[in-house]
C-alpha positions in Angstrom: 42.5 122.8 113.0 43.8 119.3 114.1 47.4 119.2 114.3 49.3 116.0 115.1 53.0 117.3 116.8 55.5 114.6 116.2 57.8 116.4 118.8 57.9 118.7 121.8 59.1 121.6 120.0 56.1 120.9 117.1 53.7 120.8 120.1 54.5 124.3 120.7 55.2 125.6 117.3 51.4 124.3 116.5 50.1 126.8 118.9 52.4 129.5 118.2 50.5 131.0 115.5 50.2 134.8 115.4 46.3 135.6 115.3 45.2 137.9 113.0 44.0 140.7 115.4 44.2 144.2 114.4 47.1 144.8 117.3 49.1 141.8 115.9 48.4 143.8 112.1 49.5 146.8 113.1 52.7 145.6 115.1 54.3 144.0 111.9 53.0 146.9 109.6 55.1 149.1 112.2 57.8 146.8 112.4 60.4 148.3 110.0 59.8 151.5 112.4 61.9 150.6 114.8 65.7 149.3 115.3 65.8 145.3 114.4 66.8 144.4 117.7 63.8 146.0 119.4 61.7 144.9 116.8 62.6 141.0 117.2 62.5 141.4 120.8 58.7 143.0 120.7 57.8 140.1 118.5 59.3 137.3 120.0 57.6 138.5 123.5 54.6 138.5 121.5 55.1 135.2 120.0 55.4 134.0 123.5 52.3 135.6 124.8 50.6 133.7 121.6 51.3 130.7 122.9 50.8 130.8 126.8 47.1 132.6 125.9 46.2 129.8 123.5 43.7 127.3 124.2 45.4 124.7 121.9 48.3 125.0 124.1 47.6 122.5 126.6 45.7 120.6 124.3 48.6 120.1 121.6 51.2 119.4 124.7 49.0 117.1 126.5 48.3 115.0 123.1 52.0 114.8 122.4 52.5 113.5 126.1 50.0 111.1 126.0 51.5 109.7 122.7 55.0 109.8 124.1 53.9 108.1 127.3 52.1 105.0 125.3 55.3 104.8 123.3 57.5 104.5 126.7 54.3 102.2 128.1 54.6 99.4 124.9 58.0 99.4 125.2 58.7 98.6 128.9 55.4 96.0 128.2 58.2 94.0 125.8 60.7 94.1 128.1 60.1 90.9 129.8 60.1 89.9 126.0 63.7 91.2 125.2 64.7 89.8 128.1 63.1 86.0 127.6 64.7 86.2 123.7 68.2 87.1 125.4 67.7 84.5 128.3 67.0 82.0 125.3 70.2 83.6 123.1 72.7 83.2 125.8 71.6 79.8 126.6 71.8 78.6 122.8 75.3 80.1 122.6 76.3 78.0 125.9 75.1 75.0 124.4 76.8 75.5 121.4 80.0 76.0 123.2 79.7 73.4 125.1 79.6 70.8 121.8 82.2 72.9 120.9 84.5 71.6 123.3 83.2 68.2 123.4 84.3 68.2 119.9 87.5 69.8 120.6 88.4 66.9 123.1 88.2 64.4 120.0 90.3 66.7 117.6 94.4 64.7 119.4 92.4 61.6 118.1 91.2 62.2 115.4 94.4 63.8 114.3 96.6 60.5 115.3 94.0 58.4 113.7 94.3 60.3 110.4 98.3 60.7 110.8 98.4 56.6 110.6 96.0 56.6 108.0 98.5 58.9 106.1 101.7 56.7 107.2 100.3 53.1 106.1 99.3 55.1 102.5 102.7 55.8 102.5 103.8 53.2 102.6 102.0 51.3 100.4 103.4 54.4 97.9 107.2 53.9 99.1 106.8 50.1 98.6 104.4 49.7 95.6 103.6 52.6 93.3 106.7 55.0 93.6 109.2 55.0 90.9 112.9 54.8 92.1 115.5 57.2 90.5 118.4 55.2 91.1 119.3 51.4 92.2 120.9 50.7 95.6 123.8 49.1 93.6 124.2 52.3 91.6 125.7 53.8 95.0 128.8 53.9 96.7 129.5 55.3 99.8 132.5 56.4 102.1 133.2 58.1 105.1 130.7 59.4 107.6 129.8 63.2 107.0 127.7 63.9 110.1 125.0 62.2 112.1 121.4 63.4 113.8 118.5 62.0 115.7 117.0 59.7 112.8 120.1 59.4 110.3 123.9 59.3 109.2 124.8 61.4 106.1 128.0 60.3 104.2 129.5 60.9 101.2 128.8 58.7 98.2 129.0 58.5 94.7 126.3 57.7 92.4 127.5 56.1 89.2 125.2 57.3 86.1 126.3 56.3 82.9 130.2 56.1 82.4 130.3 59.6 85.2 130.2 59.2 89.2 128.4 61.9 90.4 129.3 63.1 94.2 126.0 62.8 96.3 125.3 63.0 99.9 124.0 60.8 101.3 121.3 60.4 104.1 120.6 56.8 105.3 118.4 56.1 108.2 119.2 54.9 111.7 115.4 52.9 111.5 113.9 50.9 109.0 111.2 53.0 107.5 108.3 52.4 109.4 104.2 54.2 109.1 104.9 56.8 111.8 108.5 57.8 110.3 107.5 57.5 106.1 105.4 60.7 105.6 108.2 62.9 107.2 111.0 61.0 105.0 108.8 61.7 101.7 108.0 65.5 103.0 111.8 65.7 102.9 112.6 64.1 100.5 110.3 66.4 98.1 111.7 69.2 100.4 115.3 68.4 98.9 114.8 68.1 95.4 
């Protein structure tokens, strides 16, 4: 019979077939005979001598070897493969990081380019398009509350109707300029 062993352990169990010889006939018709423990031990020692005295022994072992060995052989063959396509891999990535930092070195830029970009849209929102909720003359204001970095608050009153309404209120040290109007608006949303 031609077996094909996929493993060591199938190499061996191919070849360790009990013959039918009369010995091996009788043994297992005597088996029950004796105490289980001497039995197992009998037929595992003849199990064993099976497979040394077969002639498919070396033949079955020496097959799976060869196979094993032309496995190991085609593999170490694509080494220098493996090691070309991870050469190649880790020079892609260093380019790639590379541009990324090039690109990173025009991010301040781009970023101040598109922050003035965002101040001289609003402005032309502040000065044309936006929708006052009260005029200047509507306000009236008094005594000096506190003062920061950009502005004075003070209290005011905004006259609405036939009421005056107490307001705060915040009144800039600069004339609203394209650098200053987008943080002016974001608080001025903020506060509402």
């Amino acid at each position: 019979m031609d077996y094909k062993a996929r493993s060591l352990g199938g190499a061996v169990s191919i070849t360790g077939r009990f013959d039918s010889s009369k010995p091996v006939k009788k043994f297992f018709k005597d088996f029950k005979k004796k105490s289980p423990e001497v039995s197992m031990a009998e037929a595992t020692n003849l199990y064993i001598q099976n497979i040394l005295n077969s002639t498919d022994f070396k033949g079955s072992i020496e097959n799976f070897l060869n196979r094993y060995v032309q496995g190991i052989d085609m593999v170490a063959r694509k080494i220098p493969d493996f090691i070309e396509s991870d050469k190649n891999l880790v020079e892609e990535i260093e380019r790639e990081l590379q541009e990324s930092a090039e690109i990173m070195m025009d991010i301040p830029g781009l970023i101040r380019k598109c922050s003035m970009l965002q101040g001289e849209l609003d402005m032309i929102y502040v000065n044309d398009i936006m929708q006052k909720d009260y005029r200047l003359r509507d306000l009236e204001w008094s005594k000096e509350l506190g003062t920061g970095a950009f502005a004075i608050v003070y209290a005011a009153k905004l006259r609405q109707r036939d009421t005056n309404i107490d307001v705060a209120l915040k009144r800039f040290k600069d004339p609203v300029r394209n650098h200053t109007v987008t943080d002016i608006l974001l608080e001025d949303h903020t506060m509402r």
